[in-house]
Backbone bond lengths (Angstrom), bond angles and torsions (degrees), N, CA, C in turn:
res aa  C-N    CA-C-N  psi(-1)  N-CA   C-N-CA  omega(-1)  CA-C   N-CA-C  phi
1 X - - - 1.468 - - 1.522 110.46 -
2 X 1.457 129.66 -21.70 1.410 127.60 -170.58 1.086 120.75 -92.22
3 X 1.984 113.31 -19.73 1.653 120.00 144.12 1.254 118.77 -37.10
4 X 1.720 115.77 -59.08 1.355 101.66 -165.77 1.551 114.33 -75.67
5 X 1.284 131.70 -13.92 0.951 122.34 -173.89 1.592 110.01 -102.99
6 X 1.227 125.67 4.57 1.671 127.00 174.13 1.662 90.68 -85.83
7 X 1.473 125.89 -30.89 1.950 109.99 -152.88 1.348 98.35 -71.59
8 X 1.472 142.85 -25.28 1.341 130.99 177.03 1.566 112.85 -107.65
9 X 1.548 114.56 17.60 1.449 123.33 175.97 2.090 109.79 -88.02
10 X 1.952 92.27 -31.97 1.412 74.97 171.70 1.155 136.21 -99.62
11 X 1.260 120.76 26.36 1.954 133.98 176.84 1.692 70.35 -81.75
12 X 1.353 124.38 -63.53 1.826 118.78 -134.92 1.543 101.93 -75.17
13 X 1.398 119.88 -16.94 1.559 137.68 -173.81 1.710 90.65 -73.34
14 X 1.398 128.60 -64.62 1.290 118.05 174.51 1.424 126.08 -47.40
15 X 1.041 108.30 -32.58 2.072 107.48 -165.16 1.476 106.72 -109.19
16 X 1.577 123.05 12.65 1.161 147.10 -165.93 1.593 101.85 -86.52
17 X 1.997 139.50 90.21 1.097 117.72 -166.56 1.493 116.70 -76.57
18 X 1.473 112.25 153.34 1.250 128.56 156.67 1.753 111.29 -1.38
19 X 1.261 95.39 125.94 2.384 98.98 161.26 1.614 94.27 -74.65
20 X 1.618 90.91 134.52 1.411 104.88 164.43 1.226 102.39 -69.97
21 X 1.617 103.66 172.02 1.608 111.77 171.48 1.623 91.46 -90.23
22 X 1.258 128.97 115.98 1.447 136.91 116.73 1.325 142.02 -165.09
23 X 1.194 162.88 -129.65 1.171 154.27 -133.96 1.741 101.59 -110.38
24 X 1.044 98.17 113.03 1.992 93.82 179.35 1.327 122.34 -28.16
25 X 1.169 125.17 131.31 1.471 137.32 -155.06 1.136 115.52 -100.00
26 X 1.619 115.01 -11.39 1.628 120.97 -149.43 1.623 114.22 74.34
27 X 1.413 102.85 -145.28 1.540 115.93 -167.17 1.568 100.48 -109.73
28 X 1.444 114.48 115.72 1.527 116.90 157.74 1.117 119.18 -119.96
29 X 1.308 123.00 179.05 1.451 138.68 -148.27 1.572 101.89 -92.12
30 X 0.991 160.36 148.22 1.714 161.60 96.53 1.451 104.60 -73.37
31 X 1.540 103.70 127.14 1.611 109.64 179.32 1.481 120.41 -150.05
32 X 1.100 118.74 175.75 1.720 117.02 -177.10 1.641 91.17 -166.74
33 X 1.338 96.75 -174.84 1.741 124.71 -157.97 1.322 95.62 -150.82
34 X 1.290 127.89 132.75 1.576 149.44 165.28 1.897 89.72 -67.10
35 X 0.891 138.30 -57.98 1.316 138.52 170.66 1.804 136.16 -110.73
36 X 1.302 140.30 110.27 1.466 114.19 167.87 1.691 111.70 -94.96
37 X 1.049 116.47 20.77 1.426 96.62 176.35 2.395 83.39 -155.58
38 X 1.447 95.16 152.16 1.230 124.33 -163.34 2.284 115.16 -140.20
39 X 0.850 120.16 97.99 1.402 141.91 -136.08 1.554 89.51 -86.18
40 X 1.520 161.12 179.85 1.145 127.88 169.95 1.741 76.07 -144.82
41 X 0.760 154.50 97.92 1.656 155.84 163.91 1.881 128.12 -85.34
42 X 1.429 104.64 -170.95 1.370 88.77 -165.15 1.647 96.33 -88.26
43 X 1.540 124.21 2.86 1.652 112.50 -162.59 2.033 72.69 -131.02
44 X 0.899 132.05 17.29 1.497 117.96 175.47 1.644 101.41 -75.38
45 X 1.944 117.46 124.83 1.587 124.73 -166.99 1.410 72.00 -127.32
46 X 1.123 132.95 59.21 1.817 126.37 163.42 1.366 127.58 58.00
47 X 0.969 109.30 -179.69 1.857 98.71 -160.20 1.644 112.05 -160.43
48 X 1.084 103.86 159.37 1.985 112.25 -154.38 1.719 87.38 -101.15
49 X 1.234 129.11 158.97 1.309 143.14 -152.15 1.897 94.93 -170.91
50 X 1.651 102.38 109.87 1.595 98.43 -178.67 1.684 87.88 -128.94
51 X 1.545 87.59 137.93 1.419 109.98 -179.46 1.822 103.52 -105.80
52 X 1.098 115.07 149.06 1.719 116.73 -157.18 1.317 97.37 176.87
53 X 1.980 105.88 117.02 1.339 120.82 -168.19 1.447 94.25 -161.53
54 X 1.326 117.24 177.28 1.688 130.15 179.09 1.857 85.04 -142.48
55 X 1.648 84.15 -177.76 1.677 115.16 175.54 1.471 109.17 -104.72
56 X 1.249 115.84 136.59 1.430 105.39 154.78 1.253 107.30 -125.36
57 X 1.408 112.55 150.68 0.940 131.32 -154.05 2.064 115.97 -140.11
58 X 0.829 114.03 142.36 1.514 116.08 -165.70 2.035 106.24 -128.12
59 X 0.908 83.76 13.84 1.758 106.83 175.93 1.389 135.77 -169.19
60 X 1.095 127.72 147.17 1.477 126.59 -179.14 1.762 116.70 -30.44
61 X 1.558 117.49 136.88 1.007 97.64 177.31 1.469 125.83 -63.37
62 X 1.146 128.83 -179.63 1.699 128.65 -142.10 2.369 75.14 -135.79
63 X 1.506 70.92 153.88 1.951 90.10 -159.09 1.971 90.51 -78.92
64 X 1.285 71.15 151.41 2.118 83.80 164.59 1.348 102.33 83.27
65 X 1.376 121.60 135.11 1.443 120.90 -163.68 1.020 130.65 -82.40
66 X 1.464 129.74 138.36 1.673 149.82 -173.49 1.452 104.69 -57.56
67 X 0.989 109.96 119.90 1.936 107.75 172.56 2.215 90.08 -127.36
68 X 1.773 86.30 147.76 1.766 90.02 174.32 1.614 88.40 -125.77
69 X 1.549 111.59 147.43 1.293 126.14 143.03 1.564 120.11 -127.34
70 X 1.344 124.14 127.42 1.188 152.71 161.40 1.582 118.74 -80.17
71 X 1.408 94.34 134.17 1.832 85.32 -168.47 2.117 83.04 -136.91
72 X 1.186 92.65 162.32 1.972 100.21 169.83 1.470 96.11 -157.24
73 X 1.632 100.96 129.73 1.189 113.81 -171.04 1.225 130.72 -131.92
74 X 1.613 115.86 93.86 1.792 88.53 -168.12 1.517 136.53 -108.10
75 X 1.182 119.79 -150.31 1.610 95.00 -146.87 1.283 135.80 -64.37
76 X 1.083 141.00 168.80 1.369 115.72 -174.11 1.338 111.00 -122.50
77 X 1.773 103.30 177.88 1.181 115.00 -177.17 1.265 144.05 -158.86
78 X 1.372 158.50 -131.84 1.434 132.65 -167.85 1.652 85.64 -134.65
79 X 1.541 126.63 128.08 1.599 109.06 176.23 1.260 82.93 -131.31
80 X 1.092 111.29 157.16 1.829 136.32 179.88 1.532 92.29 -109.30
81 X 1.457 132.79 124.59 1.405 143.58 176.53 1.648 93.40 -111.86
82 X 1.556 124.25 151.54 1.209 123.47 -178.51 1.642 98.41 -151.44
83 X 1.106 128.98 153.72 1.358 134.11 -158.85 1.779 97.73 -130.48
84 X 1.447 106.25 102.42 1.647 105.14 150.43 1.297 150.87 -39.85
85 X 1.476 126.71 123.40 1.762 90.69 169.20 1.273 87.51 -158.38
86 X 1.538 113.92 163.23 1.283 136.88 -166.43 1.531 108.26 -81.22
87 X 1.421 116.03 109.00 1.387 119.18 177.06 1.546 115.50 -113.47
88 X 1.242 143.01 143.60 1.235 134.12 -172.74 1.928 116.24 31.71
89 X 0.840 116.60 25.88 1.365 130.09 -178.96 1.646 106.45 81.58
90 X 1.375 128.79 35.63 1.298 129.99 174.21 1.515 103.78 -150.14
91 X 1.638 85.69 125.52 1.600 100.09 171.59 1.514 114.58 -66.15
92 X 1.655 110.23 124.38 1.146 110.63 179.75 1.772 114.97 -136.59
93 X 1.140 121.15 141.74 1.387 103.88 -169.60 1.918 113.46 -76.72
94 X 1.313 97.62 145.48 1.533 109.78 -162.98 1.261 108.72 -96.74
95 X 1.570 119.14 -80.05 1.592 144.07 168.93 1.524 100.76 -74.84
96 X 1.236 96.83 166.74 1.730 129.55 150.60 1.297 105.86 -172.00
97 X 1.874 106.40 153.69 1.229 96.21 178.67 2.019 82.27 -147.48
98 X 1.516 96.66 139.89 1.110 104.58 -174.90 2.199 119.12 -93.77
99 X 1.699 84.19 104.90 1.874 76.40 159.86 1.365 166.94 -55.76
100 X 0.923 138.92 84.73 1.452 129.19 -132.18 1.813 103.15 -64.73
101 X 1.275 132.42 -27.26 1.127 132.91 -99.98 1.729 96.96 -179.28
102 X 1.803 149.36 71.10 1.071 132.24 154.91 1.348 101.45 -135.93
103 X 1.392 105.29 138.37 1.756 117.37 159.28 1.050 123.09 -17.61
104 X 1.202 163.34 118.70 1.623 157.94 166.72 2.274 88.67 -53.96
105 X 1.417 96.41 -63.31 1.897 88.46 168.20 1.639 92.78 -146.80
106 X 1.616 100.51 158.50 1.162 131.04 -179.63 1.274 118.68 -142.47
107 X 1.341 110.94 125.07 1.723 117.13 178.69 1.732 104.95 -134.42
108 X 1.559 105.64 123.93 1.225 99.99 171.32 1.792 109.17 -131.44
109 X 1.376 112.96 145.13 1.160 115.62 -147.66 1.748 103.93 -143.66
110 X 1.178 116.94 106.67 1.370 128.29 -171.18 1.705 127.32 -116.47
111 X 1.131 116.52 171.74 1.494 95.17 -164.13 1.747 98.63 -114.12
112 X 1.155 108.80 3.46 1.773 119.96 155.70 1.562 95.86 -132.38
113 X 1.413 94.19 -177.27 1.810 96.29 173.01 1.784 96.48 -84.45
114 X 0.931 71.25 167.79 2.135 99.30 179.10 1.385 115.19 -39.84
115 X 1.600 93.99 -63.10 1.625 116.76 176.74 2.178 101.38 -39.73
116 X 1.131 106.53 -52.19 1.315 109.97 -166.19 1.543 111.07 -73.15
117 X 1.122 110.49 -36.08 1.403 112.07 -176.66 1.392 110.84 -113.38
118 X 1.398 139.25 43.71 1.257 132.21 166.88 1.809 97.31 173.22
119 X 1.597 88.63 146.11 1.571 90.84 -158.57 1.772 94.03 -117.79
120 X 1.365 121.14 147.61 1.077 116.08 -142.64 1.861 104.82 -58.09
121 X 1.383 125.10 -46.30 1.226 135.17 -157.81 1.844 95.46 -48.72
122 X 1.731 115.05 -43.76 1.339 104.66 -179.85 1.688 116.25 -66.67
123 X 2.022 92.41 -21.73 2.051 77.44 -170.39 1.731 93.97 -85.12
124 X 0.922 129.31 -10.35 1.577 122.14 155.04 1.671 122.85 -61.27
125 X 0.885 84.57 -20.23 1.953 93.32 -178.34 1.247 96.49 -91.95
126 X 1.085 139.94 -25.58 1.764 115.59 -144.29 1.915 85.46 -158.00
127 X 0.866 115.65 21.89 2.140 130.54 166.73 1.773 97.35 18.62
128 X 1.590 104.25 79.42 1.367 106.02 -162.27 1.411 97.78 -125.50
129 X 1.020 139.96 -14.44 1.765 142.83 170.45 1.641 100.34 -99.11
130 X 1.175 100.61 147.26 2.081 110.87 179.66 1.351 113.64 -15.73
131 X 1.390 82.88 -69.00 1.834 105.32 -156.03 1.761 103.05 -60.04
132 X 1.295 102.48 -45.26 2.099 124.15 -176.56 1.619 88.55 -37.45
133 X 1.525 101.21 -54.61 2.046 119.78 -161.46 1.650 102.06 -62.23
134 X 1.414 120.39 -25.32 1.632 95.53 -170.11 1.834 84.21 -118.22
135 X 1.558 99.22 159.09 1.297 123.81 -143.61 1.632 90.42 -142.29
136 X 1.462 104.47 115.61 1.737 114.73 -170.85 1.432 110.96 -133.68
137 X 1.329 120.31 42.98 1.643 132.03 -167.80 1.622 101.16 -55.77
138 X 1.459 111.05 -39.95 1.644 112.12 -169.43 1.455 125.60 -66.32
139 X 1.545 100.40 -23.25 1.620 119.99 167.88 1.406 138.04 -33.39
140 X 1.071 102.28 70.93 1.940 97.59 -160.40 1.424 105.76 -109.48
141 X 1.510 117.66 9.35 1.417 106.27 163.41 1.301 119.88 -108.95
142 X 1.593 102.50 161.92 1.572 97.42 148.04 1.732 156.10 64.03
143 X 1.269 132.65 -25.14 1.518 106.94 -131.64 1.595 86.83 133.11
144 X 1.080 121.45 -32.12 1.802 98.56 -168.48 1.007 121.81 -29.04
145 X 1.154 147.09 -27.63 1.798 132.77 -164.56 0.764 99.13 -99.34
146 X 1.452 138.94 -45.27 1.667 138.57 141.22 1.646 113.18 2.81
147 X 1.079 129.45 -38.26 1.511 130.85 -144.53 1.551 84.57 -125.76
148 X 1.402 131.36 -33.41 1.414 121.36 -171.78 1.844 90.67 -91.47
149 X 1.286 120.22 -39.36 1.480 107.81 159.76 1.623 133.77 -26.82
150 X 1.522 89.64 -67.63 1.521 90.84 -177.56 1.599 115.81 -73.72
151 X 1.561 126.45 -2.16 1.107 117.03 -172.95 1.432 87.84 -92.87
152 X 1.154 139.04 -48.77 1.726 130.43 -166.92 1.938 85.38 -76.10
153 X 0.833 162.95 11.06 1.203 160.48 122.07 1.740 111.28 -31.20
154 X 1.751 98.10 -74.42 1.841 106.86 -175.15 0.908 105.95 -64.50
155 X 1.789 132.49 -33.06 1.303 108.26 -176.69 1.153 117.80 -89.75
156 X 1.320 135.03 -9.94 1.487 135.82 170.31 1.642 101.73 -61.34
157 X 1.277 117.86 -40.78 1.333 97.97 -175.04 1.464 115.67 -84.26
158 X 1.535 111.68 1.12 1.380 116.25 177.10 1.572 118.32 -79.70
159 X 1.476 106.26 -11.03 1.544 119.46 -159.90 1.374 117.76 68.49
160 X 2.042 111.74 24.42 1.221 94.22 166.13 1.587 130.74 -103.47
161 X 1.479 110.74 -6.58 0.929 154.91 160.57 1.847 127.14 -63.72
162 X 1.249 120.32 69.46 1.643 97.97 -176.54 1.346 101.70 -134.32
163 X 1.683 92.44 148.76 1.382 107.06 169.54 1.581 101.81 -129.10
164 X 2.035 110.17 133.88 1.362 102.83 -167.54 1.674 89.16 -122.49
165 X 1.133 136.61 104.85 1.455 133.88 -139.55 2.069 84.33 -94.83
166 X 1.598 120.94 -7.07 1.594 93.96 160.72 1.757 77.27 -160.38
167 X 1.267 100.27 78.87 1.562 124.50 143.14 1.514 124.84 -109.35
168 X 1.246 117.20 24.56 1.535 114.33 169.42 1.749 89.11 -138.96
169 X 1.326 104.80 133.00 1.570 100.07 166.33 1.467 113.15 -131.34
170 X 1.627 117.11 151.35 1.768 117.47 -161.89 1.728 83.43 -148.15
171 X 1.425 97.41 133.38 1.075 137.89 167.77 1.574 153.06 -49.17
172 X 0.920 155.07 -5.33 1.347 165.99 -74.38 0.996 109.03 25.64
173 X 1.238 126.47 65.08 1.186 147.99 172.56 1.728 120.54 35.73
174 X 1.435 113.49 53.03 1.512 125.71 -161.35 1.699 86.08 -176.95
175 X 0.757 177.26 -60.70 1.624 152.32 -154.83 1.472 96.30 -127.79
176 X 1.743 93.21 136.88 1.505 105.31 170.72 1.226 103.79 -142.79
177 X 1.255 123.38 172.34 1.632 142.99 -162.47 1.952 104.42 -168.01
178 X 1.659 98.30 131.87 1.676 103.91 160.29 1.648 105.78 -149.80
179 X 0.926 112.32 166.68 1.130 124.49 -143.16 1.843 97.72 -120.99
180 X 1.025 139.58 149.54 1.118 148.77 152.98 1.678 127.70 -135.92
181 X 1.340 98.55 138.54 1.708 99.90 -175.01 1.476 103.28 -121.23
182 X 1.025 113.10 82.70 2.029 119.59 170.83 1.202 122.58 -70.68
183 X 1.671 121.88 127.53 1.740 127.33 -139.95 1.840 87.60 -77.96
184 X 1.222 90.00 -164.60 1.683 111.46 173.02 1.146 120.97 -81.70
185 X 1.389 115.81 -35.90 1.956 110.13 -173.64 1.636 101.32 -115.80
186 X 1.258 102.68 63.15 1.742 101.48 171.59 1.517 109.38 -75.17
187 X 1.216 111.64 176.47 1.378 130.36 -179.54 1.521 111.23 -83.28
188 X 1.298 114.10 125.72 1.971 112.29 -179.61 1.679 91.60 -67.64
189 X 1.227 95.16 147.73 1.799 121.06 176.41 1.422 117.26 122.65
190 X 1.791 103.27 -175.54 1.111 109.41 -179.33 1.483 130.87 -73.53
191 X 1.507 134.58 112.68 1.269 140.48 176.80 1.551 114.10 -91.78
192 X 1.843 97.91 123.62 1.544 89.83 -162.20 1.530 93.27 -116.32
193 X 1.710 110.03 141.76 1.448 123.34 -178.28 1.587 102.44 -105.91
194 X 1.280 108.07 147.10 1.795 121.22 -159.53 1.568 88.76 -138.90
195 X 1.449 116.40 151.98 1.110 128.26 -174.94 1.280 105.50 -142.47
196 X 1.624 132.89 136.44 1.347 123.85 161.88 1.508 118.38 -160.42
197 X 1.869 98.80 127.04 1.520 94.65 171.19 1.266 130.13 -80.09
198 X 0.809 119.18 118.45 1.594 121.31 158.95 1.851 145.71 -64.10
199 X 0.962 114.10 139.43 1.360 94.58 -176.90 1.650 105.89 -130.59
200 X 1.247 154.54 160.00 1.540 137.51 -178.94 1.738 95.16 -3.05
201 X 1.541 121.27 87.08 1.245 156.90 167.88 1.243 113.94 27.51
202 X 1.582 115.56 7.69 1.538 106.39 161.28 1.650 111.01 -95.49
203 X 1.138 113.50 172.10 1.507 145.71 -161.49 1.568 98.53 -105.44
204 X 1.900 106.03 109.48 1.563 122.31 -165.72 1.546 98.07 -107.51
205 X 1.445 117.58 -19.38 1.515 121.23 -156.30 1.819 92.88 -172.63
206 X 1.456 104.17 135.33 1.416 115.10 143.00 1.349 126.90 -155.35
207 X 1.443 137.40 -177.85 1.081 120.45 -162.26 1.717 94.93 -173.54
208 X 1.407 96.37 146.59 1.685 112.22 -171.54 1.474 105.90 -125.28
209 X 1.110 94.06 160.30 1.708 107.27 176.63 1.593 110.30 -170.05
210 X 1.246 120.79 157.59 1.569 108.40 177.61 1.560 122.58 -124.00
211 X 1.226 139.32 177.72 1.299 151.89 -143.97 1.601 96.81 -152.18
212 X 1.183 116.45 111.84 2.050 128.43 174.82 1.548 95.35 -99.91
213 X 1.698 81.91 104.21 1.846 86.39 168.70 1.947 105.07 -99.40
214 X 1.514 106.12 121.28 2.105 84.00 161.37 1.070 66.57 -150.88
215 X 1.760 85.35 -176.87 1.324 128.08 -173.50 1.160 95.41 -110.43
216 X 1.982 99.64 157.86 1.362 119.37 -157.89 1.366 104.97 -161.88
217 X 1.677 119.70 143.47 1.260 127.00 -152.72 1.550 124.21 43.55
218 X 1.129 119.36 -143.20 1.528 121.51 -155.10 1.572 112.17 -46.06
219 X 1.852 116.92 -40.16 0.980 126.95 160.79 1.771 112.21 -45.70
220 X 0.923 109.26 -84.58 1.745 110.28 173.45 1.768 112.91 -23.59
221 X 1.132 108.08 -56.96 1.825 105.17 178.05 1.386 95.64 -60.19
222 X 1.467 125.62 -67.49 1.860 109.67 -174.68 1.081 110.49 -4.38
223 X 1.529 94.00 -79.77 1.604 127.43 -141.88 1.733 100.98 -63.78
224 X 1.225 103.45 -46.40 1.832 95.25 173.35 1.378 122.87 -77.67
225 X 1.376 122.14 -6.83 1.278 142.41 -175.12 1.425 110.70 -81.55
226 X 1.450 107.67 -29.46 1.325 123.85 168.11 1.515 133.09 -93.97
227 X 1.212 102.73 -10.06 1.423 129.45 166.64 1.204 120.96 -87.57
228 X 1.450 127.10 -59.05 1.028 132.99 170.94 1.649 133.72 -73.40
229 X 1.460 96.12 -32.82 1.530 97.27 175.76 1.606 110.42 -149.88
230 X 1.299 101.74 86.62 1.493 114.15 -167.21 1.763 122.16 -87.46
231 X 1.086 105.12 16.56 1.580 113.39 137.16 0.647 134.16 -90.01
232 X 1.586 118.56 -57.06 1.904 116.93 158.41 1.487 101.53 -22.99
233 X 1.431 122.16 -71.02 1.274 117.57 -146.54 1.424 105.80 -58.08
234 X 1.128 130.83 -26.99 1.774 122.23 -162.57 1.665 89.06 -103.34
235 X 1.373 137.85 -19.98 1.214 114.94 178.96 1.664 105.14 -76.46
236 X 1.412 104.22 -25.49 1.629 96.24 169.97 1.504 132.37 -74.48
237 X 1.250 102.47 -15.28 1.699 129.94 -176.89 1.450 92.69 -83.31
238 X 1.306 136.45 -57.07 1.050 132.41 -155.63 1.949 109.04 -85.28
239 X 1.412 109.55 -35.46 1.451 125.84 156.26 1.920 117.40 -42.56
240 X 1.376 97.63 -54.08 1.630 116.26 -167.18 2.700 92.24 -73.13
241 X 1.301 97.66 -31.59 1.145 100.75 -168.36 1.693 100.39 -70.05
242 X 1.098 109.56 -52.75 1.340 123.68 -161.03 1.978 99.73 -71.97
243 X 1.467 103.00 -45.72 1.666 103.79 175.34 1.648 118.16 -48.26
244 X 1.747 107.00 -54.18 1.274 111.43 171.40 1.796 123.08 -63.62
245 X 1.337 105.25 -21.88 1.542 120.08 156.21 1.526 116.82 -22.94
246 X 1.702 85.89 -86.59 1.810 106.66 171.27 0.982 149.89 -16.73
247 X 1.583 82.91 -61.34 1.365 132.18 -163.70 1.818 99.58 -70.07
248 X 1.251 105.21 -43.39 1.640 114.93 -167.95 1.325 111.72 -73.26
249 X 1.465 101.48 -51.55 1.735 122.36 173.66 1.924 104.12 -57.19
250 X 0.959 89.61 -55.72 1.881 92.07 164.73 1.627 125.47 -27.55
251 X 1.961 86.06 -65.70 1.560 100.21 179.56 1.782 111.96 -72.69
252 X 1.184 123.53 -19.11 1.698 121.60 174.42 1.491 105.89 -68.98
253 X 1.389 117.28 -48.90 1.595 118.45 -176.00 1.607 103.13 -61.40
254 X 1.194 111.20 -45.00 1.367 101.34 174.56 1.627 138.58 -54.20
255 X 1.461 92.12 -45.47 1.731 111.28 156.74 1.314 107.67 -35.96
256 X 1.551 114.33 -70.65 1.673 123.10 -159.66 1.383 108.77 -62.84
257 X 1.773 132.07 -1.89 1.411 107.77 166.99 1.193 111.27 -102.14
């Protein structure tokens, strides 16, 4: 395991500056990204994101064992959740309760589960497990957690949602590595990666950095094409619908002789 995680440790070992001269610091973070920027195109099927860092350290290591969790988070946003239910024999919506506050996606990835390496008061301090990450202040009915339930529910099954409870792995306690696999239809913007050691489940060191997701080429014209001048865009949508129309009905007549 310490092969794979030294081959992208020595690019970061070179560009890694000098220890100042002063008073031992404890244990901090050194880190890097296999990527900071992510292209979003018309053949883009999503893309792997490896996080890869060590400890430095200015004193003997310190007793009781090192756990890392890595989290990547991107941008967020306001979702309205609404709850069904069968009325006169028709589903009709009942509740909603509005979020102030959820990930567009979230992956957090640790080298025990959560529970083991972080005790709740820090994942309240530092909003580092799912639920910690989405933020529902407006919630004044009912059932609220209910509604933040089922949303980390849809998106877990969407793959936007993950928790990999030993998807980050660290080394004699000085090199670690986790891995991330980000779907196909993410959200354009900034995705920010958080790092933190732990020690008996508080937080000794962490460290951020970010990930520029947009879109680029044909995707990029869409998307502003639709923003900016949103008639164009549907007379071209509706042009491009009707061409491939033709085009199909074309190719069947052709079949049939």
């Amino acid at each position: 395991m310490i092969r794979r995680i030294l081959a992208p440790l020595l690019a970061l070992a070179l560009l890694a500056p000098p220890l100042p001269a002063q008073e031992p610091a404890g244990e901090t973070i050194v880190a890097g990204l296999s990527q900071t920027r992510i292209a979003i195109t018309t053949s883009f099927s999503g893309s792997d994101v490896l996080v890869f860092g060590a400890v430095r350290r200015e004193a003997p290591i310190p007793d009781g064992p090192l756990q890392v969790i890595v989290t990547l988070e991107g941008p967020a946003e306001q979702v309205t959740v609404r709850r069904k239910e069968r009325v006169a024999g028709i589903w009709i919506n009942t509740d909603a309760v509005e979020i102030d506050r959820a990930p567009s996606f979230y992956s957090v990835a640790s080298s025990v589960p959560l529970r083991e390496a972080l005790t709740d008061t820090e994942d309240l301090r530092y909003s580092i497990s799912i639920p910690r990450a989405i933020r529902s202040v407006g919630a004044v009915i009912e059932g609220a957690p209910t509604f933040v339930e089922a949303l980390i529910r849809i998106r877990e099954e969407e793959a936007h949602y993950v928790d990999e409870p030993a998807g980050a792995e660290i080394a004699e306690d000085t090199l670690f590595r986790a891995q991330f696999r980000m779907p196909a239809d993410l959200t354009e913007g900034t995705y920010l990666t958080r790092i933190f050691l732990t020690r008996d489940g508080r937080v000794v060191d962490s460290h951020e950095t970010a990930i520029d997701v947009r879109k680029e080429g044909l995707e990029r014209w869409l998307f502003a094409l639709s923003r900016e001048q949103p008639p164009l865009y549907g007379l071209l949508s509706l042009f491009i619908a009707v061409a491939l129309g033709w085009a199909a009905s074309a190719g069947f007549r052709y079949l049939r002789r």
